[in-house]
ZAVOPA-400884 format. One record per residue: z, y, x of N, C-alpha, C in turn; residue in three letters. Coordinates in steps of 0.02 Angstrom, whole numbers, plus 50000, padded with zeros to 5 digits. Example, Ala and Ser with C-alpha at 12.3 -4.5 7.8 and 13.67 -1.06 7.14 Angstrom:
# ZAVOPA-400884
503904971650660503904977550615503904983550660Ala/503544988850642503574994750684503945000250645Ser/
# end
This chain:
# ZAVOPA-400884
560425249954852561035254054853561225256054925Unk/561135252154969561395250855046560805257155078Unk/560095254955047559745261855065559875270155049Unk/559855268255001560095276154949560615280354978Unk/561205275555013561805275455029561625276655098Unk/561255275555140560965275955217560775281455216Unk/560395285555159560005292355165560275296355136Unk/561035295955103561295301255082561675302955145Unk/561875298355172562395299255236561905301655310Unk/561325300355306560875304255351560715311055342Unk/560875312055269560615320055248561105323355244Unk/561905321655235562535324755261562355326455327Unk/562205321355379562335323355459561805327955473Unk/561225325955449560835331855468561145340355435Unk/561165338755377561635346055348561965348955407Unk/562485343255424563075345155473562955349255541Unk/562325346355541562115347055606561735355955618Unk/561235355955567561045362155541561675367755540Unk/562085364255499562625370755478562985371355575Unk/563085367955595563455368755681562985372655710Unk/562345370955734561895375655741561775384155736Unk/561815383455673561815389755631562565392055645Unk/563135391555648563515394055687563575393355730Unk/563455393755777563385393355863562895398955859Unk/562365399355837561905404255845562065411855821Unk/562655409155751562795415755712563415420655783Unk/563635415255826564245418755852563905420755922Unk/563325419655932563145421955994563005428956006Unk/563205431356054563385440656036562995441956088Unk/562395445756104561875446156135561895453156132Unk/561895458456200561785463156231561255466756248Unk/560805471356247560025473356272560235478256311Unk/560225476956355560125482456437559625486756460Unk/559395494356437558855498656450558965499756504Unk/558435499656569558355499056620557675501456646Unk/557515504656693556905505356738556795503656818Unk/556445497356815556725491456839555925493956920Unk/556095500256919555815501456983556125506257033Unk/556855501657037557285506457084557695502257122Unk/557305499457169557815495957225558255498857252Unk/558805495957276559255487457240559485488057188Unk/559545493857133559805494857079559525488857030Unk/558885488957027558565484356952557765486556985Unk/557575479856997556695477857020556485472356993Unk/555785471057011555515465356994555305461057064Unk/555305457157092554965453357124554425450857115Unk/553535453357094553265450257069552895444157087Unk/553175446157151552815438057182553235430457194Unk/553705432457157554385426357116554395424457074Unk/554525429857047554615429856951554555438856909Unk/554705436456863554515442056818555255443956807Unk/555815442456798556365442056803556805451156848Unk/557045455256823557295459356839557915456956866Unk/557815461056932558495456956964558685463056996Unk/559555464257021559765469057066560425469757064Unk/560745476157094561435478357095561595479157025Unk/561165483656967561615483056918561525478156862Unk/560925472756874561025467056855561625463856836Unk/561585463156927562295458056924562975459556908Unk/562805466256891563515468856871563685469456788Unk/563075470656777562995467556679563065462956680Unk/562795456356716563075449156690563615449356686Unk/564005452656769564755449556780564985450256703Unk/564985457956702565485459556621565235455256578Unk/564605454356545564485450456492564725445456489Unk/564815440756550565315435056555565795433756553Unk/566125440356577566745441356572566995442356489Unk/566645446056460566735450056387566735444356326Unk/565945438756374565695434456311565275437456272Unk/564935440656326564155442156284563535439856324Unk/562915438756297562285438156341561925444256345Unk/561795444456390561445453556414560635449056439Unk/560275454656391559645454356381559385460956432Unk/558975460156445558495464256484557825468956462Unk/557795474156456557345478256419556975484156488Unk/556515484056517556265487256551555725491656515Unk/555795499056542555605506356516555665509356569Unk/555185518356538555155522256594555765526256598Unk/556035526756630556745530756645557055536856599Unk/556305542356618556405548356554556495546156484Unk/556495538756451556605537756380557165532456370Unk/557525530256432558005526456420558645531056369Unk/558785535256371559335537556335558845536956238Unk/558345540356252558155540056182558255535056149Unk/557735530156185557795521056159558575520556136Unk/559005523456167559625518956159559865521356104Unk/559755528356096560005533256045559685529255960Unk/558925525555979558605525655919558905517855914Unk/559255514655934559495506655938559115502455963Unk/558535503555996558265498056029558545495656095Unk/559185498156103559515494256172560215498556153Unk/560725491056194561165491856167561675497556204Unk/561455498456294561665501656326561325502456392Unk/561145505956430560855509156478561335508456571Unk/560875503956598561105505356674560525504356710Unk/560535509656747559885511356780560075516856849Unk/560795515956879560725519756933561055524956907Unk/561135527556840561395535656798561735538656808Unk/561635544756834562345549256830562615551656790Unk/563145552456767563425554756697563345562156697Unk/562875565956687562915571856688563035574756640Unk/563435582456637563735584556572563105585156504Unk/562455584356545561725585956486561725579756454Unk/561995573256497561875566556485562295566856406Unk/562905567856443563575567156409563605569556343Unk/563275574356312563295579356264562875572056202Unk/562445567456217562295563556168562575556856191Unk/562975554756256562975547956254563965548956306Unk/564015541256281564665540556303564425537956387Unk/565025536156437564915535256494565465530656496Unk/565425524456565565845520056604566245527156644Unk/566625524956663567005527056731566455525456802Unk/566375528956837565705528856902565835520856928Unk/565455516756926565545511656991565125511657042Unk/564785516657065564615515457130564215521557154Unk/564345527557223564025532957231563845532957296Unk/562855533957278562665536157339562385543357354Unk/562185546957396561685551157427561055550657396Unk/560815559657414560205559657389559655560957447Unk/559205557657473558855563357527558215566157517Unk/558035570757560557415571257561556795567657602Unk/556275564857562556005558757606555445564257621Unk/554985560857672554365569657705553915562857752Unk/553415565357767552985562557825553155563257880Unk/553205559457928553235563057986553705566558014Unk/554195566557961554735570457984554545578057984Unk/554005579157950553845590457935554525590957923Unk/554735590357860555315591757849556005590757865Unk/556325594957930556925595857983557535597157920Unk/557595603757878558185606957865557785608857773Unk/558465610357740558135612357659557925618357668Unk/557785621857714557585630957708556655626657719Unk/556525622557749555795619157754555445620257683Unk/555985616657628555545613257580555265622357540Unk/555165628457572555095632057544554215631457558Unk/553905635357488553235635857456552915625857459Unk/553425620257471553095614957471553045612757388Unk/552905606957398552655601957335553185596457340Unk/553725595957283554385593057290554395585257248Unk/554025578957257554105575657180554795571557178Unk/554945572257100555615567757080555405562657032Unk/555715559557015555875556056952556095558856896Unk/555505560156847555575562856790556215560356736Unk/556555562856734557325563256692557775559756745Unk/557665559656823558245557856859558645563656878Unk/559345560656915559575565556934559455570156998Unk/558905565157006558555570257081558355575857057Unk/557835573856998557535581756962558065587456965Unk/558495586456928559255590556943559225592356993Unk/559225588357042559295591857107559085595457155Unk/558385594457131557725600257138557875604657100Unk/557915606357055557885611956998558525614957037Unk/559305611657066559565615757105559415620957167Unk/559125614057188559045617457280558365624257270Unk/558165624857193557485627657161558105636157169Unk/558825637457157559045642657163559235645757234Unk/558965642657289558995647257355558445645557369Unk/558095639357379557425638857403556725638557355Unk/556145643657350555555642257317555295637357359Unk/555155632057296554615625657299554435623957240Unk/553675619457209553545616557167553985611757150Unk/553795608257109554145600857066553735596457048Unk/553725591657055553065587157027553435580256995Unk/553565578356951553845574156914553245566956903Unk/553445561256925553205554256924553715551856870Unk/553515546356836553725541456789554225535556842Unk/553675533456873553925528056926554155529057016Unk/554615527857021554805530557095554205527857145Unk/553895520257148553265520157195552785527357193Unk/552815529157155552185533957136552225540357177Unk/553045541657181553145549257225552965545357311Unk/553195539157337553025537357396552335537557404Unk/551785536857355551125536157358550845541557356Unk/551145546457335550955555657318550985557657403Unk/551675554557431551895556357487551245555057552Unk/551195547157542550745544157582549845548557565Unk/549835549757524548895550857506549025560657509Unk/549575564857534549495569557538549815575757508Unk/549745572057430549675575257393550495578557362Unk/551035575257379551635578157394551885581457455Unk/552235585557475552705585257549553305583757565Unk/553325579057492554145577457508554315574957443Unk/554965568757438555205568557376555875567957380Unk/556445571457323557005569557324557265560057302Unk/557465556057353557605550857321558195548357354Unk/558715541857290559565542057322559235536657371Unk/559865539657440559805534357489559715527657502Unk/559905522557429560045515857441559385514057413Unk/559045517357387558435517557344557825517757400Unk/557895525057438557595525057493557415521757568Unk/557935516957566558095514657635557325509757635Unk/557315507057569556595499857576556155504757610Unk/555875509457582555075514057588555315517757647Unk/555865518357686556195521257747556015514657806Unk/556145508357799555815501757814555315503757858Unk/554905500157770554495497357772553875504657790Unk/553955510957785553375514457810553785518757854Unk/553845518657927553885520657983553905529657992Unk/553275530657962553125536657958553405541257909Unk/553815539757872554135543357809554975545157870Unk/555015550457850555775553657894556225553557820Unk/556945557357832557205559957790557795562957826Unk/558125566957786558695572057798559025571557733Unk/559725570257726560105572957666560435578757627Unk/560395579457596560535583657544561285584957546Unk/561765590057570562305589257558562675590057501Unk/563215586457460563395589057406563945592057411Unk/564105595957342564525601757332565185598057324Unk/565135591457290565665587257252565525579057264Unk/566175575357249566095567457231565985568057181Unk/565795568957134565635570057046565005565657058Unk/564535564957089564015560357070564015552157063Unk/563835550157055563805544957055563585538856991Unk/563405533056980563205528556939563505525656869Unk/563475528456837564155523356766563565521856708Unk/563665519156675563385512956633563265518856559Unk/562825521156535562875523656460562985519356395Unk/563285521956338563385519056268563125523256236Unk/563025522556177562875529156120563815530556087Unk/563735537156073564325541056053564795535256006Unk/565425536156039565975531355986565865523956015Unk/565445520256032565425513956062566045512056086Unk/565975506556062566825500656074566755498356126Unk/566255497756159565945492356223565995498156292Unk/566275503256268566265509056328566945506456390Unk/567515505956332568335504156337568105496156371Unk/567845491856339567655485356352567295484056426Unk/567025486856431566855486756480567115491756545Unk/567225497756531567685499056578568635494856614Unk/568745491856592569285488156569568815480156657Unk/568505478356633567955475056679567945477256748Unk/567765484256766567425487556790567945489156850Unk/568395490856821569195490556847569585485156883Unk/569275479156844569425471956880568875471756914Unk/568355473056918567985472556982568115473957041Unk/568345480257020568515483957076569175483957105Unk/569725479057097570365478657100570325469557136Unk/569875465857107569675459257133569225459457186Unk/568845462557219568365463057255567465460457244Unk/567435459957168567115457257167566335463557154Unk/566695470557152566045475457158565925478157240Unk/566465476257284566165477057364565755472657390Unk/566025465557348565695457857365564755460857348Unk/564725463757291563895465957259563755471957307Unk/563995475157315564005481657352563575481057423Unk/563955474957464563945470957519563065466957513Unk/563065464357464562445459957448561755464757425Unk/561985469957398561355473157374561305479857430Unk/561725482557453561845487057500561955486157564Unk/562155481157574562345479157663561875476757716Unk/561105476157673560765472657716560625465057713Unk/561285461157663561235455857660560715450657609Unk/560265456757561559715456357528559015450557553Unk/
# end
């Protein structure tokens, strides 16, 4: 009886234990972050660390998720299909550097901007002095960035080609082997390959407006738009997006 009585009361706790489990797991609210995680300091890999995507807007998805009480998962893709992915539900929201542009806007909701840089033109050697240069050259961007945009602009006073890469190394490597004369890329992005290869110049791009700049995408109607802007606001009211700003932008990397 004392046995019978030992293993009914072991198969309650285990029950118990199962059922706690199983809620803890049911309440865990888990986030997927579309990202193209080849744009320093925004979102990179270190591969000689870890495999681990790390950067400015990393740490700025954790902050909120922590803040919110969610876990933010990490999903790395090529840039031109981050809005799709998100559109088709395989991620729950998109930060990757984005500008909210009105083309953006027409399928996806937007944050309020947290953070705006410059775009320049990177060149060998410094050929390229002034934007009347980049005429009859070979221009590469980042296929669905907002640099492309910004070629396809500077494309209405000045004739030049376009040459569209998947991955931003790839336009520095076009640059280096020849075969570009130049690529549009944002300044904070540019500064590493400004570094680390000597021989790459640049000049900026002046803009027309403050309208550019970085905010976080949702798909249309998203609750997590408000939710997270709400965050984004206390970041920026606490100091804790100059504190990242400072760390991924200041040099202190």
């Amino acid at each position: 009886m004392k046995k019978l009585l030992s293993i009914m009361l072991a198969s309650i706790l285990v029950i118990g234990m199962l059922g706690a489990c199983s809620k803890k797991e049911g309440n865990n609210k888990v986030l997927i972050m579309g990202t193209s995680a080849d744009y320093k300091p925004y979102e990179y890999i270190e591969t000689q660390k870890s495999e681990d995507v790390i950067g400015f807007d990393v740490d700025i998805a954790k902050y909120i998720g922590k803040e919110l009480g969610y876990e933010i998962k990490i999903k790395d893709m090529d840039f031109s299909g981050l809005l799709t992915a998100m559109e088709a539900g395989k991620v729950d929201f998109v930060m990757a550097g984005m500008t909210p542009t009105e083309k953006r806007q027409k399928n996806a909701d937007f944050t309020d901007i947290y953070y705006t840089a410059k775009n320049l033109i990177v060149s060998k050697d410094g050929s390229l002095q002034t934007l009347e240069d980049l005429k009859g050259k070979t221009v590469g961007v980042q296929t669905g960035s907002i640099q492309e945009g910004k070629a396809k602009e500077l494309q209405e006073n000045v004739t030049f080609d376009i040459q569209g890469r998947d991955k931003l190394p790839q336009l520095v490597q076009e640059i280096q082997a020849g075969r570009f004369d130049a690529a549009i890329i944002e300044d904070t992005v540019a500064k590493a390959y400004l570094d680390k290869f000597k021989d790459l110049k640049s000049i900026e791009i002046p803009e027309a407006s403050d309208e550019a700049g970085s905010a976080i995408a949702f798909p249309k109607g998203s609750k997590y738009t408000d939710e997270f802007n709400k965050v984004i606001k206390k970041m920026q009211e606490n100091g804790e997006m100059e504190k990242l700003i400072k760390k991924w932008f200041g040099g202190e990397q």
